[in-house]
Residue, then its C-alpha position, 0 to 999 in steps of 0.5 A: x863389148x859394152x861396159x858400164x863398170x861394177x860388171x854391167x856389160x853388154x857382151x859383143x854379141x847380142x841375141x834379141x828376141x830369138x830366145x823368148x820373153x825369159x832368154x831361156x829359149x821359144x818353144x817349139x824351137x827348144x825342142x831342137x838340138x842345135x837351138x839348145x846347144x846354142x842356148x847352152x852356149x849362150x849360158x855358159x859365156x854369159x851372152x846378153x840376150x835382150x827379151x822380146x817385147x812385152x807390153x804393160x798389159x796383155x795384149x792378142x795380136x795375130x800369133x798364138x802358139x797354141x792356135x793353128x791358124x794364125x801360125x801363118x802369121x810366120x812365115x819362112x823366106x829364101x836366103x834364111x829369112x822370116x816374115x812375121x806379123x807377131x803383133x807383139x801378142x804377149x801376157x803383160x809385164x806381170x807375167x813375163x817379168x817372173x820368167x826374167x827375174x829367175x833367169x836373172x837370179x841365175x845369172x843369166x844375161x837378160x834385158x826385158x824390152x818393152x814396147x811402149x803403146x803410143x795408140x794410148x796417147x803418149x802420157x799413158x805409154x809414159x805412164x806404162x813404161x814408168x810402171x813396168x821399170x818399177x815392177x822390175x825394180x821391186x821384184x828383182x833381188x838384188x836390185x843391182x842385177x836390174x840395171x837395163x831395159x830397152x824401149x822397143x820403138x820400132x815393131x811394124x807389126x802394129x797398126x800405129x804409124x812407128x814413123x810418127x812416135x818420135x815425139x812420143x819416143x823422146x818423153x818416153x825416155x826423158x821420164x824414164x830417166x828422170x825417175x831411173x837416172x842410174x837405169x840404162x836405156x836401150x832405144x831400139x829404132x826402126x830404118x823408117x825413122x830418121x838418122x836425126x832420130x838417133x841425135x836426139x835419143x842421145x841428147x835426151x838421156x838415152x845410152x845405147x842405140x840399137x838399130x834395127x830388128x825387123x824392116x817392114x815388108x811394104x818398105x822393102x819390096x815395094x813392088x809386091x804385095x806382101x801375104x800378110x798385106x791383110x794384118x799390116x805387111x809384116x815385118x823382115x828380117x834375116x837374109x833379105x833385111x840386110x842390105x837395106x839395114x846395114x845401108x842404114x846402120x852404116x848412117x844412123x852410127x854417125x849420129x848416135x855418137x854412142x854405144x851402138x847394137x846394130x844387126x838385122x840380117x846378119x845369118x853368114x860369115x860375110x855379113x857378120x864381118x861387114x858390121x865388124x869392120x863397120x864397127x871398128x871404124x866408126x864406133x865410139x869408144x864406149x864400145x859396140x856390139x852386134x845383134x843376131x836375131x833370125x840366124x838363131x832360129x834359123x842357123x843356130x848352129x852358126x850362132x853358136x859357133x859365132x858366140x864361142x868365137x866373140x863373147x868366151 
């Protein structure tokens, strides 16, 4: 777990972006028996769930639930993985924010992420991220329940080049934290950038790290063409992510030097004891915790019993 004090908590176990924009479950997968007991699960032992990315504005990228087409942008792997090219098709701040706000209001453990467009210039993704933390700090009730956000520095599922935003990443934060000192800064960071990176979100102001979500499928099978190679690659995650992304967690935790969230890949027993002992060996004492993303769509039956077994 990770503690902020005046009951500002990250629990040990994290489910990101597998539960929507509001923590409160994606549709059609609510639908399903074992997703809503997970989901219950979740409610009931206060498990912090972190939203999926959202941009300032509405933006259409590739996936719409309600256009038949483009539901091959995700796709099934072996060793229950997925590969998406979501393109971080969302309705803008406005809109979500009310679904997060209710869910906070019912003392549901939700952090909003948000994704800065650094394709606009790095002033205006600024600009953007500064407006959506005000939007939140206006519109929840008491303000006090708003005290995260996570600045999602990592979708490979856009046409911007995520290995060059470093510089970009960095004013980000430090404008944030000037105008929010009292705001926690999550930075969510991708294996194509550079353990270094990590060093400089934490001197900049950045509190917790978390690495890494998805890995971009031309970086991981370098030797195929990936099926979604006509809309960017795609990203992975689940089962097939792993190695590469505990590989490069197991470095990037060295130079954070802080509160870390690590995951990607974690679906089975095995896999989830390797990051706890990675954990507790070299995790500060701020605290850690693990992140499960894919396994919640794919097993979440397990999840369910890892969130009884960790966050009760």
């Amino acid at each position: 777990m990770i503690s902020f004090g005046e009951g500002r908590k990250i629990s040990t176990v994290v489910i990101s972006t597998a539960c929507g924009y509001d923590g409160q479950g994606i549709f059609p997968y609510t639908t399903h028996r074992d997703y809503g007991d997970m989901i219950r699960a979740a409610n009931a032992t206060g498990t912090t769930r972190i939203s999926k990315s959202m941009t300032r504005h509405k933006r259409s990228g590739n996936f719409h639930l309600w256009r038949p087409w483009t539901w091959k942008y995700i796709q099934n792997l072996g060793d229950d993985g997925m590969l998406n090219s979501y393109g971080l098709t969302n309705k803008g701040v406005e809109k979500h924010s009310r679904g997060i706000i209710k869910a906070i209001k019912d003392d549901i453990t939700v952090i909003p992420s948000f994704f800065p467009e650094f394709g606009k210039g790095i002033g205006l993704a600024a600009e953007d991220t500064l407006e959506a933390v005000t939007l939140f700090m206006e519109q929840v009730w008491p303000t006090e329940k708003f005290w995260a956000i996570e600045l999602n520095f990592s979708c490979p599922n856009t046409r911007e080049d995520i290995l060059k935003n470093t510089g970009g990443a960095l004013w980000c934060v430090k404008r944030v934290k000037v105008s929010y000192p009292s705001l926690i800064i999550i930075a969510k960071i991708s294996v194509v950038h550079p353990p270094e990176f990590a060093r400089q979100l934490r001197e900049i102001g950045t509190d917790v790290l978390h690495a890494v979500n998805t890995i971009p499928f031309d970086l991981l099978f370098s030797n195929k063409l990936s099926p979604l190679h006509k809309v960017g690659g795609g990203g992975v995650s689940g089962g097939p992510a792993f190695e590469m992304a505990f590989e490069y967690n197991s470095k990037v935790i060295e130079f954070f030097r802080g509160p870390v969230i690590l995951g990607c890949g974690i679906t089975d027993d095995k896999k989830l004891g390797r990051y706890v002992d990675l954990l507790e060996r070299y995790a500060p004492p701020e605290g850690w915790a693990i992140s499960l993303c894919t396994a919640a769509l794919r097993r979440p039956e397990w999840v369910e019993e890892v969130i009884h077994n960790f966050n009760e």
